[in-house]
C-alpha positions as CSV (number, residue, x, y, z in Angstrom):
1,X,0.0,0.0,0.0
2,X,1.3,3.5,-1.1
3,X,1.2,5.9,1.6
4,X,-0.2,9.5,0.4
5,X,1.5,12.7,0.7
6,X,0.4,14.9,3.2
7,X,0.0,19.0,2.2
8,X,3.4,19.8,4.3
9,X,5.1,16.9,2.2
10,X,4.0,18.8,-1.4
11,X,5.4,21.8,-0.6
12,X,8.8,20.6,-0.9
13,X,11.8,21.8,0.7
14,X,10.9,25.2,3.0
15,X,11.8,28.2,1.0
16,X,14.5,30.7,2.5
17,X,13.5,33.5,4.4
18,X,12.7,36.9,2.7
19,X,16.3,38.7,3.1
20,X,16.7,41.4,5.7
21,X,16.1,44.9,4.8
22,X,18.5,46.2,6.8
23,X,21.5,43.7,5.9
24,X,24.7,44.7,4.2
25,X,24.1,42.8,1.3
26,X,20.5,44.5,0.6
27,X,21.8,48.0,1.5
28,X,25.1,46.6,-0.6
29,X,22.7,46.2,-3.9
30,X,20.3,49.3,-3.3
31,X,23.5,51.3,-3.4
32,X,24.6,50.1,-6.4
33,X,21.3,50.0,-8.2
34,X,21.2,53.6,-7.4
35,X,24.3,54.4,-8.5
36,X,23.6,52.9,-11.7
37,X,20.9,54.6,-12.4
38,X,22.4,58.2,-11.4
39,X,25.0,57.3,-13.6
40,X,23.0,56.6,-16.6
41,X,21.0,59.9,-15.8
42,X,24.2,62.1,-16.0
43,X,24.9,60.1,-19.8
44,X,21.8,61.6,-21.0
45,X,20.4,58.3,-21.6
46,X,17.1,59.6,-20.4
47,X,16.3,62.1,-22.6
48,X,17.0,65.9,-22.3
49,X,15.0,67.6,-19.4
50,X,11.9,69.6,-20.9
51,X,10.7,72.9,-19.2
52,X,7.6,73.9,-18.9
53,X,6.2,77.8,-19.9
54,X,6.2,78.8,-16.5
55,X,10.3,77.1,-16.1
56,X,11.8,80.9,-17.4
57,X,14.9,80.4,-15.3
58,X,17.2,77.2,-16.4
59,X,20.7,76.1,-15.0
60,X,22.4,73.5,-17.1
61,X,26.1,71.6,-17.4
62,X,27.9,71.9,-20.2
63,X,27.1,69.2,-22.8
64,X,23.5,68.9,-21.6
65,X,20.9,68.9,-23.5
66,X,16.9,70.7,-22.8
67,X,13.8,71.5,-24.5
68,X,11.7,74.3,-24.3
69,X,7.6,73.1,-24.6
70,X,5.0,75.4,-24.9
71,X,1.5,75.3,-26.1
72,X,0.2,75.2,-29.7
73,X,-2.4,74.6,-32.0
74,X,-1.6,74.1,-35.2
75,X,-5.0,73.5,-36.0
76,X,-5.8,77.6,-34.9
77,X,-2.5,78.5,-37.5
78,X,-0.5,79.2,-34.5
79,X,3.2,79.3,-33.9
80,X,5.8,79.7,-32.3
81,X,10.1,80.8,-33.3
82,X,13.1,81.8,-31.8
83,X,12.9,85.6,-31.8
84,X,15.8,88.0,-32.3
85,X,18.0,88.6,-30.5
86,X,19.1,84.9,-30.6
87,X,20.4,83.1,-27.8
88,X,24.6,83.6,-27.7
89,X,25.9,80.5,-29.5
90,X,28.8,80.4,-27.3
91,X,26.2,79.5,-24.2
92,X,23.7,77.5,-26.6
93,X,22.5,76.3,-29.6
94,X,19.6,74.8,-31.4
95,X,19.4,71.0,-31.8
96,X,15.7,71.1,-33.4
97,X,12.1,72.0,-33.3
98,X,9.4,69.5,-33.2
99,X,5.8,69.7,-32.8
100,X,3.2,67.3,-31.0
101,X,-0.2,67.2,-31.9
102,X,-2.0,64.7,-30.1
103,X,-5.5,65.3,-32.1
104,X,-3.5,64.5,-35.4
105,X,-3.4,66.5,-38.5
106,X,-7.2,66.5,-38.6
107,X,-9.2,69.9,-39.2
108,X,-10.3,70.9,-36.0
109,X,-8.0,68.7,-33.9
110,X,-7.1,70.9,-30.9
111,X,-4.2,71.3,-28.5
112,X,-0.9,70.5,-28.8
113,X,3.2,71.3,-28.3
114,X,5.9,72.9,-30.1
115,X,8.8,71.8,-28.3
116,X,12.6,73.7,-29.1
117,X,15.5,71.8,-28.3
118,X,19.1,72.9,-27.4
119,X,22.4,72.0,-26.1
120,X,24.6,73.8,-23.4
121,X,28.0,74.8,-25.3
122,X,30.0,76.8,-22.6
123,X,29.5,78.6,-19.7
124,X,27.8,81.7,-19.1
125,X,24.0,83.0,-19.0
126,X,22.3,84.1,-22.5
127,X,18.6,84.6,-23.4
128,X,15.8,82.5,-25.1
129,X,13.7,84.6,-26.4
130,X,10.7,82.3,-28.1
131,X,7.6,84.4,-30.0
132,X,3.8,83.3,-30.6
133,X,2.1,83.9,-33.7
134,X,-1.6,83.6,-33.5
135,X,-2.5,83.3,-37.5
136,X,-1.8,86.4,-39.4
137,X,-0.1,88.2,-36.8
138,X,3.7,87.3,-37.6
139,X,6.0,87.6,-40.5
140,X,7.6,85.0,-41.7
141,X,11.1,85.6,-42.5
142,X,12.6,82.1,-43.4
143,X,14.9,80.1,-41.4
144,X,12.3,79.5,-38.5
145,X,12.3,83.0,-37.9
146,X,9.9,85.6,-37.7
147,X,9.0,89.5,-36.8
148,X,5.6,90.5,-35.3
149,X,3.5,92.6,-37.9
150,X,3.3,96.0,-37.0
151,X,0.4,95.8,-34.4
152,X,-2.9,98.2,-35.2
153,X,-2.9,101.9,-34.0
154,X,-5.2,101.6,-30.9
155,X,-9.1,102.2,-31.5
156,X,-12.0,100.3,-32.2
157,X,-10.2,98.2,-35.3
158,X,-7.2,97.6,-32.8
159,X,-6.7,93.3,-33.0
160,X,-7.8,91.8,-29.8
161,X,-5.2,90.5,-27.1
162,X,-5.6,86.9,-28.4
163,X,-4.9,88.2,-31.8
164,X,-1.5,89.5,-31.1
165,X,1.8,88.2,-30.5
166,X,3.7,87.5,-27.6
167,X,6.9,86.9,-26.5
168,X,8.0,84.5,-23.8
169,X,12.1,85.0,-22.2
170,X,13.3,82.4,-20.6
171,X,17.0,82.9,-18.8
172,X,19.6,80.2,-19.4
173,X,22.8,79.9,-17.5
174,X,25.6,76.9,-18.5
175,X,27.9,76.0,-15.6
């Protein structure tokens, strides 16, 4: 006759106990983790740190790269450039300009990002200065640049605020 196995006998040999928290060896391999992955911050392997329109003071390294995000609907004809005067290329410079719509290229698709990317060249502080053109109320100049029309004389056939462009400054210093 063949004996059966009792529940304690299924479970086979008793597994270990969870490892202490508080041991070297834990603490040992949280370090390291850690360092690892400050490490592979500082390579850039992360991506380059995006500000937001209200970030309008930035301190970088040298070598880093960031991207400016601010609003924009393409689907309203707006957009946004690097205004003059342009950042000092000895600080900065340009890497690219994107934009993210995430209502597609449909008519009528709202929202979305325009997002300006640059790399920290040397050190010092320099200027971004980054203008909005509501449709119609820029010139374009070529290059990704443009000039604000020459706004309205003031009176009842002034544009309204909305209509107008404005200019956004954000302070950049490289260390």
């Amino acid at each position: 006759m063949r004996a059966q196995a009792q529940p304690d006998d299924l479970a086979g040999p008793e597994s270990p106990a969870p490892p202490d928290p508080h041991s070297p060896r834990t603490l040992s391999r949280a370090l390291a983790t850690l360092l690892v992955l400050t490490a592979l911050t500082g390579c850039g392997l992360t991506g380059p740190t995006t500000y937001d329109p209200d970030e309008r003071v930035i301190e970088v390294d040298r070598g880093e790269e960031f991207t400016l995000s601010v609003p924009s609907d393409a689907s309203l004809g707006e957009r946004w450039y690097v205004a003059a005067p342009r950042p000092d290329r000895g600080v900065v410079r340009a890497t690219g300009e994107e934009r993210e719509n995430p209502g597609g290229d449909a008519d009528g698709a709202g929202g979305g990002t325009q997002l300006f990317g640059f790399r920290a060249i040397g050190p010092g502080s320099t200027k971004i200065r980054l203008i909005h053109c509501p449709v119609g109320a820029c010139v374009d100049t070529g290059g990704d640049s443009a000039t604000a029309s020459p706004p309205p004389s003031a009176g009842p056939t002034a544009a309204p605020a909305r209509s107008r462009p404005t200019y956004r400054t954000y302070t950049v210093t490289v260390e």
